[in-house]
N, C-alpha and C positions, 0 to 999 in steps of 0.2 A: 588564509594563505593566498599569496597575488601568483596569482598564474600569465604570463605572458604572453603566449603564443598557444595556439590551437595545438599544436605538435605536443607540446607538454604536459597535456591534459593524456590520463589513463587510455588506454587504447581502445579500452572495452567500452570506457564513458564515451568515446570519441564516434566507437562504432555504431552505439544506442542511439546517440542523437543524432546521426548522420543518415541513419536508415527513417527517423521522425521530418526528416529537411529543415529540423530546429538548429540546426548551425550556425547561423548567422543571426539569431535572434541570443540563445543560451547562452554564448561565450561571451557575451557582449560584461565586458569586467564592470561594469556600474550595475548590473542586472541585480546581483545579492549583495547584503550586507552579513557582519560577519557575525552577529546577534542573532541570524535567521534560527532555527529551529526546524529541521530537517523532518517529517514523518515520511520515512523512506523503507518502501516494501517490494519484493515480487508480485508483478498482479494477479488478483485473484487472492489475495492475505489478508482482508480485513481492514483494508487503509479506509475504505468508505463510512464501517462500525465505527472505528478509530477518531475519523476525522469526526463527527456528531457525537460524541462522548465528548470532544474539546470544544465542538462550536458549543455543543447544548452545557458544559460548565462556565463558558465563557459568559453566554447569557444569564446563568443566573447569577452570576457574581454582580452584572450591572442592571441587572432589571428582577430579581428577584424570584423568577418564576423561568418556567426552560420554553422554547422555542416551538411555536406550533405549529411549524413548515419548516420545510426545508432551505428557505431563502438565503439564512443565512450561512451556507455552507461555503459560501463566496467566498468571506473572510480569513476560511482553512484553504485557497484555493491550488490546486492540481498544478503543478510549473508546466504538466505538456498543454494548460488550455489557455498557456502566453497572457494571464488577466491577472496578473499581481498586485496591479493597484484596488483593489477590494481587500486588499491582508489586513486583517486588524494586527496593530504592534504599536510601537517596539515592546516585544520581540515578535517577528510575526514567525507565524508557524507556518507552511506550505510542502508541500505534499508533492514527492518524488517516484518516480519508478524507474528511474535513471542509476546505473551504476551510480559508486562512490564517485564523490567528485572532490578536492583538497580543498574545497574553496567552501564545503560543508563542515563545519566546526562543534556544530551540536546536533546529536541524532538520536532520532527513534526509530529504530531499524525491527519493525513486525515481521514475526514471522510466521509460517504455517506451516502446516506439515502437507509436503510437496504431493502426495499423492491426493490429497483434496484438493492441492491447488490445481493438478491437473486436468481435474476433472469440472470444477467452477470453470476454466481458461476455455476448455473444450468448446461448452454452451457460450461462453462469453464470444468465442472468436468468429461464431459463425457468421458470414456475410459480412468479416472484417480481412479480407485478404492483408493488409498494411502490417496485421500482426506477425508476420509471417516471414522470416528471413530465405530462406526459400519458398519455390511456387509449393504450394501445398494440393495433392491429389485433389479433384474434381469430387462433391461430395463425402469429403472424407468423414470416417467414422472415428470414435473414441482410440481403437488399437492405430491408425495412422499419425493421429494429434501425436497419441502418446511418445511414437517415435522420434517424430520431428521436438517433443519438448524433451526428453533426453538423448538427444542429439543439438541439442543449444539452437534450435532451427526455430526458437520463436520468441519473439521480441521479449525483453529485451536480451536475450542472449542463456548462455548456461546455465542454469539456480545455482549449481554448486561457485562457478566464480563470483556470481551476482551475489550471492551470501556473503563470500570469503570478504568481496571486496568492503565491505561493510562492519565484520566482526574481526577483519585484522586489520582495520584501517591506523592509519597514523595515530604516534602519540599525540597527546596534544587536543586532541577530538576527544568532546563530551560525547559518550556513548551510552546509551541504552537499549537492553536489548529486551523485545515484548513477544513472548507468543500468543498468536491471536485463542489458542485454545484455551491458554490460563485466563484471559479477560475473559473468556466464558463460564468457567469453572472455579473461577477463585475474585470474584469480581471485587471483593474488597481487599483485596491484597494490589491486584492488577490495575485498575482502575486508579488506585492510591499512587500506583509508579508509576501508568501514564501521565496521570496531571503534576505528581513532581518533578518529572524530566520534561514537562512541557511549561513548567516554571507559574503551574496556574495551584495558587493556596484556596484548595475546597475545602467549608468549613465539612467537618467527619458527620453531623449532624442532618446534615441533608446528601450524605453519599447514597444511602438507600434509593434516595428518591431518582437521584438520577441515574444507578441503575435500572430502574422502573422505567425511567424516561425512554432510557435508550437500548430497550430492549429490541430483538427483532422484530417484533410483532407490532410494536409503537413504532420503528420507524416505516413499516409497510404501511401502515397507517398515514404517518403523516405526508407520507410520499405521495402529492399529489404534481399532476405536471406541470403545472402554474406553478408552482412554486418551486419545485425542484430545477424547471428552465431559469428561474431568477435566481436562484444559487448557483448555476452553473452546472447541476448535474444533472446525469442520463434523464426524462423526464420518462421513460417505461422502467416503473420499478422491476419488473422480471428479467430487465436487464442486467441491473448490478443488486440484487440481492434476490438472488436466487432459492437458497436453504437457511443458511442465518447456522450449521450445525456442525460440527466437528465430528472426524468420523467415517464419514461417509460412506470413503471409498471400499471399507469392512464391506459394504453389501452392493457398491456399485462394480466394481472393479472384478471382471473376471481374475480367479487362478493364478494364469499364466504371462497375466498384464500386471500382476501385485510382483511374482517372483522376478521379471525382469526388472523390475523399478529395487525388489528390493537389491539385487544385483548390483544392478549399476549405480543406483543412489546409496549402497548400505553405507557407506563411509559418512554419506552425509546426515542419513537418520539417526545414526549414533553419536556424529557431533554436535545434532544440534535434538536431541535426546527422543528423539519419533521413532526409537528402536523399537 
């Protein structure tokens, strides 16, 4: 879908990448093509598992064996880290945390259930003030984040519209929809509808193998900083793979921090089945 003018684009997509100063780089109308393949998440939902499930079956499709660093994770590359030309395609696939946008036509929209994601963002955000659509308290602890992320006060904006805008997007959009807890727990089922909405034919034969591959444990492993700087990712793995476990928040999340989430998110845990 040709979009013409910045004004036309969603307001919420408009606000995300305005508060990144990606303005004048994203809107740029030759930026995507319309084959792209969206893996578009909340962060802190598993887009990093996600994206190495695809690099590492991409590898073995062409090289026969899976990927022993993280080098090539370039090829799945992140649109906020502006390095697109490393996309393997057509079709390439790249990696969003940006609202819906109309100009994305095929998506894999992951999801997780918002009280882990709150809790991975927490540790994620610290000594990230940028995440932050307001100034966020001086040391702040888990019950302060919590507020500001159900009060839409952290990048990129509400879950509950950052969801909506994605599972009620236009007709017309190839959609799919992943929870990152089923590729944990149902890895032959999930894994099967990641790589066919990502348009990659793995032979069933070697599926095992590359769940093995791309377990939590093997990608701590392969997570070394030299390599992961040449893929483009965080090169401290304690950064972005923190637990690898769904759950969590069952034994991290005080009481009276679970009932206000379930409060004011219960509409959205039962829509999107985390009741």
């Amino acid at each position: 879908m040709k979009v013409t003018t910045i004004e036309s684009y969603p307001e919420n997509l408009r606000k995300a990448v305005r508060h990144m100063s990606q303005e004048d780089w994203y809107f740029n109308e030759e930026l995507f093509r319309e084959d792209d393949i969206w893996l578009a998440s909340y962060p802190r939902s598993g887009s990093h598992f996600a994206r190495f499930i695809l690099v590492s079956a991409r590898h073995y499709l062409r090289h026969g064996n899976f990927p022993s660093d993280l080098s090539g994770m370039k090829t799945i590359p992140d649109v906020h880290g502006r390095r697109l030309e490393f996309a393997e395609g057509p079709p390439r696939i790249l990696k969003t945390h940006f609202p819906f946008d109309p100009r994305y036509r095929r998506i894999i929209h992951l999801l997780r259930d918002p009280r882990d994601v709150v809790i991975s963002y927490f540790h994620y955000s610290k000594g990230l003030p940028h995440l932050f659509l307001e100034t966020a308290p001086d040391r702040y602890k888990l019950p302060q984040f919590v507020d500001l992320f159900l009060r839409g006060k952290v990048w990129p904006g509400d879950i509950r519209e950052y969801s909506a805008s994605y599972s009620k997007c236009a007709d017309g959009v190839k959609y799919t929809c992943i929870r990152y807890e089923n590729l944990l727990a149902e890895p032959q089922k999930e894994y099967r509808r990641l790589l066919d909405a990502a348009g990659i034919a793995f032979p069933s034969q070697a599926l095992d193998a590359l769940i093995e591959h791309t377990s939590f444990i093997n990608m701590r492993r392969l997570h070394r900083p030299e390599s992961a700087r040449a893929g483009l990712v965080e090169g401290n793995p304690d950064f972005i793979l923190r637990s690898g476990v769904a759950g969590q928040h069952s034994q991290v999340l005080r009481d009276r921090i679970r009932e206000r989430i379930a409060i004011d998110l219960g509409d959205y845990l039962k829509e999107y089945g985390y009741h």
